[in-house]
KOLLOMI-438273 format. One record per atom (N, C-alpha, C, O, CB): atom name; y negated, x negated, z. Coordinates in steps of 0.001 Angstrom, whole numbers, plus 500000, padded with zeros to 6 digits. Glycine has a CB too. Layout:
N
CA; Y; X; Z;
...
// end
This chain:
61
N; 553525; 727608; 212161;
CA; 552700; 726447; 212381;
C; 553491; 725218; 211912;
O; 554502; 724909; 212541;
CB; 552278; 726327; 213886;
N; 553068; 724437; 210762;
CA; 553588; 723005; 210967;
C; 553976; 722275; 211647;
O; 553062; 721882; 212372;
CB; 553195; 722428; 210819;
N; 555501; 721503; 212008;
CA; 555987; 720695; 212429;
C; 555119; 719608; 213245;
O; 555248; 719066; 214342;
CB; 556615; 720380; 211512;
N; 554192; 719541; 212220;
CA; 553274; 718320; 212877;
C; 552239; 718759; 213928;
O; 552417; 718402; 215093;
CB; 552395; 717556; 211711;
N; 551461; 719305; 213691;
CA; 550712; 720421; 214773;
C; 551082; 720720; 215596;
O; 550439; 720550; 216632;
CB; 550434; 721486; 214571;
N; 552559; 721450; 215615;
CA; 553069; 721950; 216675;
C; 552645; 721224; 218681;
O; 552072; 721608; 219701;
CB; 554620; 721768; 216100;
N; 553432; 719993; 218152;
CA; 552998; 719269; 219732;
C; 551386; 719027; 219889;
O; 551068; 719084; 221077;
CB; 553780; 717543; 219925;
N; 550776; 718887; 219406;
CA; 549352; 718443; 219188;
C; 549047; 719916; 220151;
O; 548821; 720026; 221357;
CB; 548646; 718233; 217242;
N; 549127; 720743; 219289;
CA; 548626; 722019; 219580;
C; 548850; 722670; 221372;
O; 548111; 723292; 222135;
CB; 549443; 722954; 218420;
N; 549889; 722270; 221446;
CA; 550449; 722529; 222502;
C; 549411; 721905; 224092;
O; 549301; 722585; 225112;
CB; 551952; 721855; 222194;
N; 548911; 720798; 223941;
CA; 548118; 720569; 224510;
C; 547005; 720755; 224587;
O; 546262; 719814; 224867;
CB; 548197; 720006; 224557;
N; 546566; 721877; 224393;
CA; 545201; 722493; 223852;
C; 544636; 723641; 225139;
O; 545559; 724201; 225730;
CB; 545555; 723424; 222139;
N; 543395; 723964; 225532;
CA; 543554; 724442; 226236;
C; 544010; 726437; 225821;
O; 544615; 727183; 226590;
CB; 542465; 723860; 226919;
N; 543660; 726679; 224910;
CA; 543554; 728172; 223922;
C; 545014; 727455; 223846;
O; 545231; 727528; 225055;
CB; 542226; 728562; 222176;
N; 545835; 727005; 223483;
CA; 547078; 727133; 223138;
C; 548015; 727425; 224534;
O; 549207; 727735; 224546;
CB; 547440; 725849; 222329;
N; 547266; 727264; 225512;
CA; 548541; 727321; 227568;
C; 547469; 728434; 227419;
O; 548229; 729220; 227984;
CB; 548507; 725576; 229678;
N; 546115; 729385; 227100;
CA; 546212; 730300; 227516;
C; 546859; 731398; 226530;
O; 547518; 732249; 227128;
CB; 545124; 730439; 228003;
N; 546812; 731497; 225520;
CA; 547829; 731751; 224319;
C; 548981; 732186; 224993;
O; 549222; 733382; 225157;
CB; 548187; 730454; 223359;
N; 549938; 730990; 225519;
CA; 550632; 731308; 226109;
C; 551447; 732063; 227418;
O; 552547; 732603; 227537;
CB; 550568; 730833; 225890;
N; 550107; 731752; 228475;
CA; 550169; 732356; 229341;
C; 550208; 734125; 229261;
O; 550944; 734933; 229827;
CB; 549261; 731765; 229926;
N; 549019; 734311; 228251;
CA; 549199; 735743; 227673;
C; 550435; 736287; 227375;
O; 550958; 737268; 227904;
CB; 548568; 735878; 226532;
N; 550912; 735504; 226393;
CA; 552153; 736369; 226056;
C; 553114; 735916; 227507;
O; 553699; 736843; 228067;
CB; 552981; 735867; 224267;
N; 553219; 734904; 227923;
CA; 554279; 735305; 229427;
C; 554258; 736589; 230437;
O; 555225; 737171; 230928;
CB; 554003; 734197; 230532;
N; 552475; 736931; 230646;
CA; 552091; 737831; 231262;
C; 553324; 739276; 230637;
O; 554215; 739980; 231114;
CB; 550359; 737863; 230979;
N; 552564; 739051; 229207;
CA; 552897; 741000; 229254;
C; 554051; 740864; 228365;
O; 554471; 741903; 227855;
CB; 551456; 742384; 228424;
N; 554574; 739876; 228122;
CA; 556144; 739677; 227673;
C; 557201; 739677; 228727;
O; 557036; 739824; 229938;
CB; 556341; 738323; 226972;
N; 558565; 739447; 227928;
CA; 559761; 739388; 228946;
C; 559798; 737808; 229802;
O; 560401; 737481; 230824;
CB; 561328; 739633; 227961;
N; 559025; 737153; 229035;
CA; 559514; 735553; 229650;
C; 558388; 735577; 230620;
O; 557226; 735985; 230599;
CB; 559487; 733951; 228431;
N; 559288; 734895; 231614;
CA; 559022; 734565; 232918;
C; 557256; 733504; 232601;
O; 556756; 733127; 231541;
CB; 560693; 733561; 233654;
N; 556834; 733358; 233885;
CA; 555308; 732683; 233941;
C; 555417; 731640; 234006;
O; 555720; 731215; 235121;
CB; 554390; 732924; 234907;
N; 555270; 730801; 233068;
CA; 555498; 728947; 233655;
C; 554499; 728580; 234127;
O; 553973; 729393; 234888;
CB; 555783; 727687; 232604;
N; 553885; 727443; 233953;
CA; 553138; 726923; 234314;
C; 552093; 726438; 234027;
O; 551597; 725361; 234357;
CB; 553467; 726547; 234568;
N; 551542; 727658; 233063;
CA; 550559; 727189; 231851;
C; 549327; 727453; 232954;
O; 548419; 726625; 233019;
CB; 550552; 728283; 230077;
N; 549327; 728553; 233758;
CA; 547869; 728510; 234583;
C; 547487; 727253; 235443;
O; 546397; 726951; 235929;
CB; 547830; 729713; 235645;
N; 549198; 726342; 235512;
CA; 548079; 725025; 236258;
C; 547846; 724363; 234830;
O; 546864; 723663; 235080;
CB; 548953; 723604; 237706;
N; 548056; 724211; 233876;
CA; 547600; 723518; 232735;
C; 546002; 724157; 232845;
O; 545180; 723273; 232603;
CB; 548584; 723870; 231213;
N; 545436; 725363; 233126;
CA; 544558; 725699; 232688;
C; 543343; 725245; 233955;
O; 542165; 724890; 234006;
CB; 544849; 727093; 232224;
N; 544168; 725443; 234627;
CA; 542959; 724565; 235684;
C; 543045; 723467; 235856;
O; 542292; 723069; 236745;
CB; 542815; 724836; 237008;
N; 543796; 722545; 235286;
CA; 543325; 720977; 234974;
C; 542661; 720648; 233685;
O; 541936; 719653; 233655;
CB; 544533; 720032; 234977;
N; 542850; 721474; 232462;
CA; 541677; 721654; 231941;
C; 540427; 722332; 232635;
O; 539388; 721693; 232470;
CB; 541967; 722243; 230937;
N; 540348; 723116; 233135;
CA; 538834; 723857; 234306;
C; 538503; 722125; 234645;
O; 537815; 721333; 234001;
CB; 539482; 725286; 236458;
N; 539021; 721996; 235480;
CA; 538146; 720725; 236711;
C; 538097; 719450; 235352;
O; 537061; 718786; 235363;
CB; 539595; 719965; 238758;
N; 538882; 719177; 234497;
CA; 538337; 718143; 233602;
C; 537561; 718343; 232786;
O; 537398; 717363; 232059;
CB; 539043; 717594; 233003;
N; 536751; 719502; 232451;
CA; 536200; 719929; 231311;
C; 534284; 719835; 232463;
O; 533176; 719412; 232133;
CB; 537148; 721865; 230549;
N; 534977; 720676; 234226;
CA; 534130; 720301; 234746;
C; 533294; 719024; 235561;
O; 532155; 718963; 236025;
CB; 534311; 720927; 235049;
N; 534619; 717879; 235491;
CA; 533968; 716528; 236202;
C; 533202; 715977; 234498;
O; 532294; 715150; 234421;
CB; 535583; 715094; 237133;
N; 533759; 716582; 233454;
CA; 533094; 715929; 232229;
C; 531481; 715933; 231849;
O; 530735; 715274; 231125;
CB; 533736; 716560; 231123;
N; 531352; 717287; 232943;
CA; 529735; 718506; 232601;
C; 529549; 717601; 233766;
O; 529147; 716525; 233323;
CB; 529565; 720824; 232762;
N; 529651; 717566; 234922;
CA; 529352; 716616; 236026;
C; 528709; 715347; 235567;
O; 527504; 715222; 235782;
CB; 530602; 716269; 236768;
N; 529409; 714317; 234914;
CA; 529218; 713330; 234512;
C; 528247; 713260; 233683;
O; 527517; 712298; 233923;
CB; 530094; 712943; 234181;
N; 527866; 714019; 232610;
CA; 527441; 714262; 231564;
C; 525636; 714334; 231925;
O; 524690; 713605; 231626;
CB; 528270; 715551; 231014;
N; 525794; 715735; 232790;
CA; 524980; 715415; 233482;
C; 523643; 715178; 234505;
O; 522465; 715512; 234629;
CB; 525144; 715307; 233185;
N; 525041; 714091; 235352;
CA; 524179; 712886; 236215;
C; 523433; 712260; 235270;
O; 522218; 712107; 235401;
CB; 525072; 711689; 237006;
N; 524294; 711740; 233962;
CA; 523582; 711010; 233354;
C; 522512; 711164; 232727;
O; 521577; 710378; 232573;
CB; 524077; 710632; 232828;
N; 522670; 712257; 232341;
CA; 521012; 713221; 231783;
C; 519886; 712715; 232813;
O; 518725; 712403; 232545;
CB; 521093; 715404; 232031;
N; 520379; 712717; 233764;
CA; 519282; 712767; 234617;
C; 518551; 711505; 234997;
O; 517353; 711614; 235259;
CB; 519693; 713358; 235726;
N; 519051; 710472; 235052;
CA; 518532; 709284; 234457;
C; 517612; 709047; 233509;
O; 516848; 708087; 233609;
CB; 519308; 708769; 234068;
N; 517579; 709835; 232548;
CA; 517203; 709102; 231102;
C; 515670; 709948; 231262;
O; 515578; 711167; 231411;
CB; 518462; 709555; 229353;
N; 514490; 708964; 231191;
CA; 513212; 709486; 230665;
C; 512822; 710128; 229676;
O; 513807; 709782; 229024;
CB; 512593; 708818; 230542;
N; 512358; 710655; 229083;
CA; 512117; 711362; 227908;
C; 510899; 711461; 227831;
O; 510450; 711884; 228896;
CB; 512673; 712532; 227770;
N; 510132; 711276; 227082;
CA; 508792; 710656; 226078;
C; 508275; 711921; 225550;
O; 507310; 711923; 224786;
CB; 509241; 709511; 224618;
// end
């Protein structure tokens, strides 16, 4: 992967479960990619939350 990508990538949510995978059934120990993955969960879900309330507002013709 490119230098440049690299960090970008890293914050991704497929990139902490990526990782988490290989921690699982590899030698390296489990960091802490499963709380990365549930702060993506609850932000992906206050986003659908938000999203929408706001739907629900809007009349439609």
């Amino acid at each position: 992967m490119p230098a440049v990508i690299r960090p970008v990538s890293a914050a991704t949510p497929l990139r902490q479960y990526r990782d988490l995978l290989i921690s699982v059934t590899g030698p390296q120990p489990v960091g802490l990619h499963w709380l990365w993955l549930v702060l993506w969960a609850v932000t992906f879900g206050a986003l659908a939350t938000i999203a929408y309330r706001h739907n629900e507002g809007i009349r439609y013709r």
